[in-house]
LUMGURO-471337 format. One record per residue: x, y, z of N, C-alpha, C in turn. Coordinates in Angstrom, 3 decimals. Each point is the difference from the previous one (the first is absolute). Example, Ala and Ser with C-alpha at 12.3 -4.5 7.8 and 13.67 -1.06 7.14 Angstrom:
BAKE        nu        nv        nw       cau       cav       caw        cu        cv        cw
BAKE    13.190    -5.690     7.800    -0.890     1.190     0.000     0.900     1.200     0.000
BAKE    -0.350     1.050    -0.720     0.820     1.190     0.060    -0.770     1.090     0.730
This chain:
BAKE        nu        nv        nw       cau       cav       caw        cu        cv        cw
BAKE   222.665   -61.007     2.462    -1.030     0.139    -1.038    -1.132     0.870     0.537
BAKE    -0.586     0.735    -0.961    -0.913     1.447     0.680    -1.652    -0.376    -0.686
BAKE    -0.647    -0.519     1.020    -1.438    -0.748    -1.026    -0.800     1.240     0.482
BAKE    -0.583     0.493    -1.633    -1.423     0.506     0.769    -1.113    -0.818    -0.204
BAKE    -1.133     0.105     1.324    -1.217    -0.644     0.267    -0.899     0.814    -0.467
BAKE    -0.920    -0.640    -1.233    -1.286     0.908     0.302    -1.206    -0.903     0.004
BAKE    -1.529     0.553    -0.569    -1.014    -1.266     0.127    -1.189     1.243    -0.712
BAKE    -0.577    -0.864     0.287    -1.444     0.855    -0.490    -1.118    -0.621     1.208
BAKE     0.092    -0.815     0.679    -0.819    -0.328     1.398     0.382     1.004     1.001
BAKE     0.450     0.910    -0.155     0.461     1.325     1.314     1.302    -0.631     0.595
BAKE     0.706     1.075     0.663     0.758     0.018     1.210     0.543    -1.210     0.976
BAKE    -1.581    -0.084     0.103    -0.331    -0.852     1.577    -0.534    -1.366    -0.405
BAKE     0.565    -0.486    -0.911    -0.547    -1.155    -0.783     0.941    -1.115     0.542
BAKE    -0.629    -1.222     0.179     0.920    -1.160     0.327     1.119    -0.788    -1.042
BAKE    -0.534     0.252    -1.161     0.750    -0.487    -0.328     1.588     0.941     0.005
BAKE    -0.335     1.379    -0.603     1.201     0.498     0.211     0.699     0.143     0.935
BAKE    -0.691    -0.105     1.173     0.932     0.218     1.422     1.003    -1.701     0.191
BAKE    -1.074    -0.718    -0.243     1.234    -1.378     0.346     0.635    -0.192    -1.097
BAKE    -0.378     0.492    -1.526     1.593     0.180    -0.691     1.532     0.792     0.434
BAKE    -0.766     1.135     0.336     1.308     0.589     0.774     0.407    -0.274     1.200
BAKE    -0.909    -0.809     0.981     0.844    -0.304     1.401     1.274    -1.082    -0.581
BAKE    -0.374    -0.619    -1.782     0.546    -1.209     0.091     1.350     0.550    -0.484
BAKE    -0.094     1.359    -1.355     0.650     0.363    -0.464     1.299     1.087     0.823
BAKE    -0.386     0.458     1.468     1.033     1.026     0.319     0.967    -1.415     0.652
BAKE    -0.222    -0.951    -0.455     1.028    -0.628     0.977     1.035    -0.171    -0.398
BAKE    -0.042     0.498    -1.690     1.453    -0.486    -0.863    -0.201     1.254    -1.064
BAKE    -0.648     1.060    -0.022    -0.127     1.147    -0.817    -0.474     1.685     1.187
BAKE     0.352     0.475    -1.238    -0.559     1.739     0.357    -0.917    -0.404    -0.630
BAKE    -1.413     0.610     0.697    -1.361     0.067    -0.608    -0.671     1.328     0.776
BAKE    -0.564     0.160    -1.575    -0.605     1.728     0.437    -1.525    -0.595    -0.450
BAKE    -0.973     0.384     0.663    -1.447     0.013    -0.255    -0.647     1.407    -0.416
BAKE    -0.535    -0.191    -1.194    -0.733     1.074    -0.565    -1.176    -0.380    -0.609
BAKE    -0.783     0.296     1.108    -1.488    -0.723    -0.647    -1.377     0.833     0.063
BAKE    -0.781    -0.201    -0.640    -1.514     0.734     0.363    -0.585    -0.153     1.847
BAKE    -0.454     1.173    -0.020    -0.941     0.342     0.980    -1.020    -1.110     1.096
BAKE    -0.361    -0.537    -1.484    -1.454    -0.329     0.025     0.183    -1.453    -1.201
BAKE    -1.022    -1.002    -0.004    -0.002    -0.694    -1.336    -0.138     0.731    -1.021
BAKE     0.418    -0.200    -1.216     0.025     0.248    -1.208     0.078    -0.825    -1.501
BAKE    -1.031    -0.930     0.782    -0.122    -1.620    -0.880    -0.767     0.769    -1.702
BAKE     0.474    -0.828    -0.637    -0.287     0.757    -1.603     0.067     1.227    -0.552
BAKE     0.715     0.759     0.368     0.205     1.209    -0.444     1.041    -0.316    -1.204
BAKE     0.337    -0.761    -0.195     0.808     0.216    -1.426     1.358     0.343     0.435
BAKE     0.550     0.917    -0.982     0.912     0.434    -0.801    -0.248     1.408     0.565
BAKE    -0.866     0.978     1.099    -0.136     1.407     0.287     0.995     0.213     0.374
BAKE     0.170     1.513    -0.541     0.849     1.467     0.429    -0.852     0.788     0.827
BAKE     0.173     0.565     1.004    -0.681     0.918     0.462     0.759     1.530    -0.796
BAKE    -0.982     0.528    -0.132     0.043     1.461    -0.628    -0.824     1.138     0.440
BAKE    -1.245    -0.559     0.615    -0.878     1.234     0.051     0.134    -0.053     1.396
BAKE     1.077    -0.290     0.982    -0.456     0.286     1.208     1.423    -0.198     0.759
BAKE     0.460     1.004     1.235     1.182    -0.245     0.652     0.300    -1.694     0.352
BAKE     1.377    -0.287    -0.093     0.469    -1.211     0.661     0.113     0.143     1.375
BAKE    -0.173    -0.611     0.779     0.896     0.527     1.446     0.776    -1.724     0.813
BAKE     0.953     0.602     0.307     0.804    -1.698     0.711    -0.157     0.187     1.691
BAKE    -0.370    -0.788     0.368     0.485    -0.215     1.383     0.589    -1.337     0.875
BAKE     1.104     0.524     0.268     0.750    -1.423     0.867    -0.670    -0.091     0.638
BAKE    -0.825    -1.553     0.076    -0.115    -1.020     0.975     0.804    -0.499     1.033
BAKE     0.733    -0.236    -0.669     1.688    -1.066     1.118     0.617     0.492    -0.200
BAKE     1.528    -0.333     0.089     1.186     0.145    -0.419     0.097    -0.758    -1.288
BAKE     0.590     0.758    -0.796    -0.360    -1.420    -1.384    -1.426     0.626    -1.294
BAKE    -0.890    -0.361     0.781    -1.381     0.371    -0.488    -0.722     0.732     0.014
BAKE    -0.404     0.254    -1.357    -1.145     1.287    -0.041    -0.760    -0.098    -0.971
BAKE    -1.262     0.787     0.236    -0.879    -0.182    -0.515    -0.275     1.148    -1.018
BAKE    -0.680    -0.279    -1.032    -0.983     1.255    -0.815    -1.262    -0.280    -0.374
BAKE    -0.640     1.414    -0.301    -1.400     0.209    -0.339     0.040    -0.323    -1.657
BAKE     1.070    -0.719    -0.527    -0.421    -0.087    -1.475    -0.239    -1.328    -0.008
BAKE     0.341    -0.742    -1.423    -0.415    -1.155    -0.923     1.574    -0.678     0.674
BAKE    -0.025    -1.406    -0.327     1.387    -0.382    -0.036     0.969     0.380    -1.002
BAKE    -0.096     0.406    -1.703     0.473     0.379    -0.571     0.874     1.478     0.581
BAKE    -1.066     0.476     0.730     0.668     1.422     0.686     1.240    -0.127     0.854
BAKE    -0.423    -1.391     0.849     0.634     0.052     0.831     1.264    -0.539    -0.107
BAKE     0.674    -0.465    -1.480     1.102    -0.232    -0.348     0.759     1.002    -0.826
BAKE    -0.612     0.646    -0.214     0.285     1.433    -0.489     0.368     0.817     1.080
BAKE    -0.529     0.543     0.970     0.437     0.489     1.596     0.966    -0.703     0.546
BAKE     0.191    -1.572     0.083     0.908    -0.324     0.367     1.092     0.184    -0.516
BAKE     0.280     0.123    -1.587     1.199     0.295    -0.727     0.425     1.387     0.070
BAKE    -0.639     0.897    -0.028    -0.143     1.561    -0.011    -0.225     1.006     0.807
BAKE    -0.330    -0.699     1.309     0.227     0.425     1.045     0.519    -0.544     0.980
BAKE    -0.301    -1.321     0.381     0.177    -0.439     2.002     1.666    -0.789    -0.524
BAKE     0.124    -0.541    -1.022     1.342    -0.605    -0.068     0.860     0.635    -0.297
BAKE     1.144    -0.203     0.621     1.440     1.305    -0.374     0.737    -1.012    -1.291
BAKE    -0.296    -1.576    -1.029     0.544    -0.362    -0.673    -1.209    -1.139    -0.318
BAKE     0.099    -0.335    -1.425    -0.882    -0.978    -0.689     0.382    -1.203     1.027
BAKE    -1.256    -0.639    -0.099     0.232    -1.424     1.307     0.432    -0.606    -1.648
BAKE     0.565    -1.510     1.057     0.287    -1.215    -1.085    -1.188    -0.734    -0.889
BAKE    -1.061     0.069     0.712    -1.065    -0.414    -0.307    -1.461     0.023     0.365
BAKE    -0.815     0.109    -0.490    -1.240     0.117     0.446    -1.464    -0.933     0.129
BAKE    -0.346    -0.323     1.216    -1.179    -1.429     0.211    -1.143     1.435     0.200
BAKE    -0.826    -0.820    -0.359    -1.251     0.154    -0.156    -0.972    -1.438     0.249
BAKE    -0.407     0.673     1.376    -1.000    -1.309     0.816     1.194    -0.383     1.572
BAKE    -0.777    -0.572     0.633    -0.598    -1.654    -1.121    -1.590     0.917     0.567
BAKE    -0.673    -0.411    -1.652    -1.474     0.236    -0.117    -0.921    -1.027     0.279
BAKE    -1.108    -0.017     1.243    -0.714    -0.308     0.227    -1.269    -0.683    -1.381
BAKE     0.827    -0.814    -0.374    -0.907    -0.760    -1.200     0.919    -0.226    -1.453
BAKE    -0.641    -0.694    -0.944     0.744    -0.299    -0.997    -0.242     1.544    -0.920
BAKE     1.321    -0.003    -0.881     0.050     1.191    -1.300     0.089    -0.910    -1.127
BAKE    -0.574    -0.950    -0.405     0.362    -0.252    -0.885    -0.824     0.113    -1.546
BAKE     0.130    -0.506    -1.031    -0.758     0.273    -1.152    -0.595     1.703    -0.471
BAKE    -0.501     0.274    -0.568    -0.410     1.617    -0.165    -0.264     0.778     1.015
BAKE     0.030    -0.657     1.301     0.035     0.466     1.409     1.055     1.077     0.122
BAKE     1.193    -0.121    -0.711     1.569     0.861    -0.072    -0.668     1.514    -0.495
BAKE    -0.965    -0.123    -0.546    -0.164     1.439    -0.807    -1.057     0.463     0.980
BAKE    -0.410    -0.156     1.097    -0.702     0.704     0.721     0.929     0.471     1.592
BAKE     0.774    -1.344     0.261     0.715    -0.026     1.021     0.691     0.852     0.721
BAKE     0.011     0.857     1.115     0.864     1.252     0.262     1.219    -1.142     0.732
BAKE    -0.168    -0.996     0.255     1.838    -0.721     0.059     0.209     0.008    -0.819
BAKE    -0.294    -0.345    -1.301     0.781    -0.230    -1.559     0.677     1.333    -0.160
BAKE    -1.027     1.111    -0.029     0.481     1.346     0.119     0.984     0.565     0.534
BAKE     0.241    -0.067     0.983     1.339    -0.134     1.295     1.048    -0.153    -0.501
BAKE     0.267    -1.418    -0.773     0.998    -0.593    -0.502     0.333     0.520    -1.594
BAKE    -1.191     0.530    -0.358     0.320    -0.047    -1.781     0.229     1.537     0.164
BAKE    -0.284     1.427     0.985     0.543     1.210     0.391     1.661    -0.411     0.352
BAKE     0.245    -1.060     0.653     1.138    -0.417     0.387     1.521     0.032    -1.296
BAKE    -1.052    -0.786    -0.939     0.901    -0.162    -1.303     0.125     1.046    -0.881
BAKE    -1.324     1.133    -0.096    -0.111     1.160    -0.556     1.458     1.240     0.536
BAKE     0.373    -0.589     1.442     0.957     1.009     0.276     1.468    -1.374    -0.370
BAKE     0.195    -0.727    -0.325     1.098    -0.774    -0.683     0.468    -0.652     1.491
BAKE    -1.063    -0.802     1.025     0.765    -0.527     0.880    -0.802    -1.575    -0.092
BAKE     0.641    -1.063     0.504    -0.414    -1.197     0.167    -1.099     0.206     0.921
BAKE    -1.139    -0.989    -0.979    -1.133     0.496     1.297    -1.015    -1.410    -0.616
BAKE    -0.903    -0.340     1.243    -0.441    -0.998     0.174    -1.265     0.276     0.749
BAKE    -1.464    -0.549    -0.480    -1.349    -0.345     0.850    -0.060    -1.515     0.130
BAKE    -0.182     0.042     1.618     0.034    -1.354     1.087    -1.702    -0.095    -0.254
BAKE    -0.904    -0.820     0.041    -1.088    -0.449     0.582    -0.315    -1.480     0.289
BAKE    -0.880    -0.286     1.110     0.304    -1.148     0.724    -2.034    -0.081    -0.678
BAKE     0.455    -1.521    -0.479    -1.752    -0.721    -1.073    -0.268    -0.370     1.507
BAKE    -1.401     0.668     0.370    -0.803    -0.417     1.091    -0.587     1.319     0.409
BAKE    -1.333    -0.257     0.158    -1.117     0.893     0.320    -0.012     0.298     1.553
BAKE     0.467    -1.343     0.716    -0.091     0.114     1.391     0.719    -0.839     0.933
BAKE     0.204     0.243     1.180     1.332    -1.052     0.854     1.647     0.175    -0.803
BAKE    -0.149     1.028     0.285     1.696     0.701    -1.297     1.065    -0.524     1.054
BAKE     0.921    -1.374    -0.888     1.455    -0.183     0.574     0.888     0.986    -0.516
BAKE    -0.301     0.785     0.664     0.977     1.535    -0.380     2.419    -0.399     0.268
BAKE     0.098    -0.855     1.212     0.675    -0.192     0.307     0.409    -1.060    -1.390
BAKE    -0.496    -1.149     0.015     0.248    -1.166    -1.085     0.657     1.146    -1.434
BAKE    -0.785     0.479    -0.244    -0.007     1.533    -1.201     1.366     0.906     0.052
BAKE     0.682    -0.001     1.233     0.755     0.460     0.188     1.602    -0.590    -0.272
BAKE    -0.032    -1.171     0.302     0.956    -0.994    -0.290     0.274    -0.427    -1.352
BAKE    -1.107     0.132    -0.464    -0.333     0.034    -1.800     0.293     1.406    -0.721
BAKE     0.073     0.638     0.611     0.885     1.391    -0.457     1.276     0.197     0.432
BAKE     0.445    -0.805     1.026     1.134     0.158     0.562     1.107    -0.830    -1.073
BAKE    -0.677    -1.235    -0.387     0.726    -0.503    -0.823     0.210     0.802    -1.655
BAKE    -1.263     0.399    -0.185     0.091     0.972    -1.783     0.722     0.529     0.173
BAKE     0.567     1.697     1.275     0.776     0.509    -0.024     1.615    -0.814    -0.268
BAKE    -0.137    -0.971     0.781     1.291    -0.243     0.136     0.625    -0.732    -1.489
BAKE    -0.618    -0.795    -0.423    -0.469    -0.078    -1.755     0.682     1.160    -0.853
BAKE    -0.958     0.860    -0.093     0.731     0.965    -0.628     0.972     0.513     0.243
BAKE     0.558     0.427     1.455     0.907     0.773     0.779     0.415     0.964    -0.897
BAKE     0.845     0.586    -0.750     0.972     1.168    -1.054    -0.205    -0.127    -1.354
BAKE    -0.757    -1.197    -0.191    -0.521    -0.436    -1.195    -1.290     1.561    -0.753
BAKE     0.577     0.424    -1.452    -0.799     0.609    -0.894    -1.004    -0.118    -0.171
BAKE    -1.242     1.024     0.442    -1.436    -0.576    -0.941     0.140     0.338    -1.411
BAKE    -0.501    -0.293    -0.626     0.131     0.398    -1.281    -0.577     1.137    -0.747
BAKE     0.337     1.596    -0.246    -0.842     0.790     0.110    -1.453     0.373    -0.618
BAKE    -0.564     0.496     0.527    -1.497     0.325     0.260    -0.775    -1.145     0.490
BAKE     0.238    -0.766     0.950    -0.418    -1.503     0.458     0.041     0.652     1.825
BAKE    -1.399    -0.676    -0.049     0.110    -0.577     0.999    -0.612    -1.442     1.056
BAKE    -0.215    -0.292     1.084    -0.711    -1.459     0.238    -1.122     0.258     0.274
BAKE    -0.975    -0.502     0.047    -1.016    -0.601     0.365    -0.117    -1.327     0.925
BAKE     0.168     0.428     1.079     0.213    -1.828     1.086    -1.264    -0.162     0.712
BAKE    -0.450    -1.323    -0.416    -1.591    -0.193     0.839     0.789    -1.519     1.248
BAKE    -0.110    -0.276     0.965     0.495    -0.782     0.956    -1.371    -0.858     0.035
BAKE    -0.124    -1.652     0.078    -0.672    -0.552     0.720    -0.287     0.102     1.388
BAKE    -1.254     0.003     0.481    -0.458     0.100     1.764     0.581    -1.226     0.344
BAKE     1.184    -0.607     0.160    -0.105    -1.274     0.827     1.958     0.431     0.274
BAKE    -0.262    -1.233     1.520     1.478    -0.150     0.290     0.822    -0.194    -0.831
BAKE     1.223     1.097     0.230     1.337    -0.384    -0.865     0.418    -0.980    -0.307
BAKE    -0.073    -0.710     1.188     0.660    -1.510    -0.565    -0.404    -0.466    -0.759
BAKE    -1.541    -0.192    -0.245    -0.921    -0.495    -1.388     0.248     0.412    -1.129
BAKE     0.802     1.483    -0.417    -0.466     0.698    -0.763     1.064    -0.840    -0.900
BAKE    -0.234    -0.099    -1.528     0.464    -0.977    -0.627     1.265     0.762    -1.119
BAKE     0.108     1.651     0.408     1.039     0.691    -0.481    -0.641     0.991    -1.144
BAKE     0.675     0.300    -0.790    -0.081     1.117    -0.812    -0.500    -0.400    -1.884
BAKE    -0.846     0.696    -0.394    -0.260     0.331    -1.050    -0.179     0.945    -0.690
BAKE     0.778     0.337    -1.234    -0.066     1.383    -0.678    -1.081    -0.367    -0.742
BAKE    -0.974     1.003    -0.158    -1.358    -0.392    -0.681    -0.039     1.605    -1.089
BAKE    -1.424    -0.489    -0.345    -0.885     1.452    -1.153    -0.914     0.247     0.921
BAKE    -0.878     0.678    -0.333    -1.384     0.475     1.004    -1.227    -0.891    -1.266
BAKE    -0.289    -0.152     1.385    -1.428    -0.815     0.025    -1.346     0.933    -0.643
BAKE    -1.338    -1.100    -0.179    -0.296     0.881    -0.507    -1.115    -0.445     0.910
BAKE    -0.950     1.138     0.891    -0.997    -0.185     0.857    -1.369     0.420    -0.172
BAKE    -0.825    -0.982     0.139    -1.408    -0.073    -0.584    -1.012     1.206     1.101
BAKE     0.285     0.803    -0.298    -0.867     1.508     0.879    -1.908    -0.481    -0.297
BAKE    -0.199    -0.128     1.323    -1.771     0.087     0.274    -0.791     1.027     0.393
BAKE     0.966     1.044    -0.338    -0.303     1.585     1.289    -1.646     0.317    -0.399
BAKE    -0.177     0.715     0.334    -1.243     0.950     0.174    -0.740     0.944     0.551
BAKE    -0.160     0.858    -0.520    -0.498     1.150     1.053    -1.381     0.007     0.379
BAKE     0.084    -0.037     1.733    -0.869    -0.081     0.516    -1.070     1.640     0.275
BAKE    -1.036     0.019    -0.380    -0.773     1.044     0.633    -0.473     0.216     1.066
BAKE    -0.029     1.398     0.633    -0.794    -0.645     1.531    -0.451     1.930     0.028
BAKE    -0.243    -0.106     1.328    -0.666     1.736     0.708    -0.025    -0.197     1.347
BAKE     0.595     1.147    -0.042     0.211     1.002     1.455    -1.406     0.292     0.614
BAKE     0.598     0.096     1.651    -1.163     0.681     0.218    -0.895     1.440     0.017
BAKE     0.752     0.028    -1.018    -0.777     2.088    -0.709    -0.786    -0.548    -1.216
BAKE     0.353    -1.301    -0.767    -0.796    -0.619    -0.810     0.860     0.594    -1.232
BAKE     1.257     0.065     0.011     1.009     0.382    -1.242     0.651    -1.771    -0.048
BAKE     0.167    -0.064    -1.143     1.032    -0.960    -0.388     1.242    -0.359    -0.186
BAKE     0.457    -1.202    -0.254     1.253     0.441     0.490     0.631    -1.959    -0.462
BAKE     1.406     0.202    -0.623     0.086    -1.488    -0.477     1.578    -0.536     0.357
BAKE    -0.256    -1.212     0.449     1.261    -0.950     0.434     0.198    -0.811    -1.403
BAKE     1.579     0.412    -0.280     0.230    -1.577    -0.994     0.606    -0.597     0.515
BAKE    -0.309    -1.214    -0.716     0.665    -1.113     1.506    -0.231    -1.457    -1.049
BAKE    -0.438    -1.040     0.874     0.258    -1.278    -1.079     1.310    -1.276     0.352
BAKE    -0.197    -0.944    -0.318     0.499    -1.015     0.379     1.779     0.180    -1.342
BAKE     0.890    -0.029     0.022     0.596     0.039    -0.898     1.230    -1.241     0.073
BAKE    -0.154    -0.815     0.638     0.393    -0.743     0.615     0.529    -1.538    -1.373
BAKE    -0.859    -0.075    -1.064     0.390    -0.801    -1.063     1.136     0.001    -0.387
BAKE     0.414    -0.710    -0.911     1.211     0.159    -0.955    -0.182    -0.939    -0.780
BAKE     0.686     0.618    -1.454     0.536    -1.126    -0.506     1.295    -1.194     0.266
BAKE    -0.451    -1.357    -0.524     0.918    -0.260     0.671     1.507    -0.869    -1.303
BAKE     1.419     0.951    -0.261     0.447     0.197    -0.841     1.056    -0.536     0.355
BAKE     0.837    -0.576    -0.616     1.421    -0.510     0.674     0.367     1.199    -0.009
BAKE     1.413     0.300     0.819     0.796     0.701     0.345    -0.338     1.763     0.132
BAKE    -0.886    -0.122     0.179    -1.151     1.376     0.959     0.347     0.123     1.384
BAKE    -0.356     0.922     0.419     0.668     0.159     1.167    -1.001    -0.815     1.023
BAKE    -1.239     0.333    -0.694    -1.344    -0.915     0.849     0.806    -1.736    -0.074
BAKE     0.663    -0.477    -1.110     0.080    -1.153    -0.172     1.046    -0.687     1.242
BAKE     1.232     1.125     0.210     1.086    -0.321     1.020    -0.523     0.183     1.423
BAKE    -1.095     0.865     0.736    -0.777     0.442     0.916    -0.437    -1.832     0.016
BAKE    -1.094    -0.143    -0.765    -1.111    -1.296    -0.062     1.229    -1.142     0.627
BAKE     1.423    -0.054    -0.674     0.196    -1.049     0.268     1.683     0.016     1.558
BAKE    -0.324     1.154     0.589     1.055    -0.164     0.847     0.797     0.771    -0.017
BAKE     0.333     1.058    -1.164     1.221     0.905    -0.128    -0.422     1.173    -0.053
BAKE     1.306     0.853     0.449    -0.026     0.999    -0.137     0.504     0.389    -1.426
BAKE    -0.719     1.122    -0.326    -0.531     0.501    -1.192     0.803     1.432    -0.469
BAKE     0.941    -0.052    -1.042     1.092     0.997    -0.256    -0.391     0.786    -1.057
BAKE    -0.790     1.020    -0.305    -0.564     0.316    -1.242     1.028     1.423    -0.518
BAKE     0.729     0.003    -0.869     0.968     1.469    -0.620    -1.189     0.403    -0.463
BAKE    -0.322     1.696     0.692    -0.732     0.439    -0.767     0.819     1.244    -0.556
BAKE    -0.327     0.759    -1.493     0.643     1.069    -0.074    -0.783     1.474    -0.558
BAKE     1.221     0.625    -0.208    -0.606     1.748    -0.159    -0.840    -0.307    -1.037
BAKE     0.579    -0.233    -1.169    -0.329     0.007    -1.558    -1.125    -0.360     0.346
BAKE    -1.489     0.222    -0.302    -1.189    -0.522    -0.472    -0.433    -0.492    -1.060
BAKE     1.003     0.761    -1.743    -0.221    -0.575    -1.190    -0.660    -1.201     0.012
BAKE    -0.750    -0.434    -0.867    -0.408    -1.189    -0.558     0.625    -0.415    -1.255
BAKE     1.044    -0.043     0.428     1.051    -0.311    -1.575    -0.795    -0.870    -0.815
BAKE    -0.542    -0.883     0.064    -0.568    -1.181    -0.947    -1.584     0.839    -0.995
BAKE    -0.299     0.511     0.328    -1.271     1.042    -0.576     0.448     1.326    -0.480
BAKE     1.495     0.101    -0.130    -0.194     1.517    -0.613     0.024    -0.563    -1.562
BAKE     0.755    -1.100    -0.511    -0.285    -0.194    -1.699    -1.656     0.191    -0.363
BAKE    -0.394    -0.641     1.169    -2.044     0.289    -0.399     0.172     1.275    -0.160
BAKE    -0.156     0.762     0.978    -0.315     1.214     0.153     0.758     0.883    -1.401
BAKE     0.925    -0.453    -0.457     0.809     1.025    -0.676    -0.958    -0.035    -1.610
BAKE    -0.597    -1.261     0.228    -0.692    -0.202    -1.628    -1.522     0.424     0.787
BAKE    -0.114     0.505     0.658    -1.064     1.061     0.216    -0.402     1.433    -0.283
BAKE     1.442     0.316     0.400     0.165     1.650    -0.433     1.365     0.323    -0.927
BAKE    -0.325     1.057    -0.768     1.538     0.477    -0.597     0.756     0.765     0.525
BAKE     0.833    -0.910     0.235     1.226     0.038     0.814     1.407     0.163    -0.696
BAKE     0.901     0.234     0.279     1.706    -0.195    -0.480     0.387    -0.682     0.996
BAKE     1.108    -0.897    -0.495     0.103    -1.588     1.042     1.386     0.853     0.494
């Protein structure tokens, strides 16, 4: 089986490195990851500026783009054949709730499905003291779960892992996304030339708390299985919308 690794925490990130020390032990794994962090960048393409790759290891390499890029380079350039599948993470913190639409792991994985391959974002819920290893065993089992098994097309996962020992972990839940109570705010401040200059930032840390949310399977022990897909439609609002404007159905 041929996994590609990517992340949006850089290269040299822990979590991705002890996914793959865990993963070459029973797979081909190619690493194609950013430079540098690249926490919230979304869904970016680079366009206005050269890509460039450079092997790190044997195995791994790095680029100056977005993670989205860097699954794109990996398909189109560094791989001589589509891998079987594609992880994304494990990310240093939770993705969950409207968090997915900022996320450059979500990104990773949903570029993943854009080129028609099974693809998946890992993140491990915890701000700090990351059981990156525990996280690993909890992916070891999803893969094996799915093994040859179909995603269903334009789908892909969304996996948030509890911070605690495997053994605790109380197994698997397919969930929806949560919905998270944002406190952000932009802070003002000045340099010392006396120009300004602003941090957004903010506690975002709330949630609602909903049965079968991904926050809800996190809160109580599980790991958290969210299908997310291509389609964005809001199927349930286009009858509104259609008695808005004149339209032909």
């Amino acid at each position: 089986m041929l996994i590609l690794l990517t992340n949006d925490d850089g290269v040299h990130s822990e979590g991705l490195l002890v996914l793959r020390e865990h993963l070459v032990k029973t797979c081909n794994v190619c690493v194609v990851a950013p430079e540098r962090e690249r926490t919230c960048v979304g869904h970016a393409i680079t366009l206005h500026k050269p890509l460039r790759i450079k092997e790190v290891s044997s195995g791994v390499y790095a680029t100056n783009g977005a993670p989205a890029d860097c699954v794109y380079l990996a398909i189109k350039v560094i791989l001589k054949k589509k891998p079987d599948m594609i992880i994304s993470g494990i990310n240093k913190g939770p993705n969950m709730g409207q968090d997915v639409n900022y996320s450059g792991t979500v990104a990773a994985a949903k570029e993943g499905a854009f080129l028609g391959i099974p693809s998946m974002a890992l993140s491990i819920a915890a701000r700090e003291h990351f059981r990156f290893k525990d996280a690993t065993l909890v992916t070891h089992e999803i893969i094996k779960s799915i093994g040859d098994k179909a995603f269903p097309e334009g789908t892909f996962l969304n996996v948030n892992i509890p911070n605690m020992p495997y053994k605790k972990s109380k197994g698997f839940m397919v969930t929806r996304l949560g919905k998270r109570i944002y406190n952000d705010e932009v802070l003002e401040r000045t340099d010392p030339r006396g120009g300004k200059y602003y941090w957004i930032g903010g506690n975002g840390e709330s949630y609602e708390h909903i049965r079968g949310t991904d926050f809800y399977a996190i809160e109580r022990g599980y790991t958290s299985i969210t299908p997310l897909g291509l389609d964005m439609t809001h199927i349930g609002s286009i009858k509104d919308y259609k008695s808005y404007f004149r339209v032909s159905s």
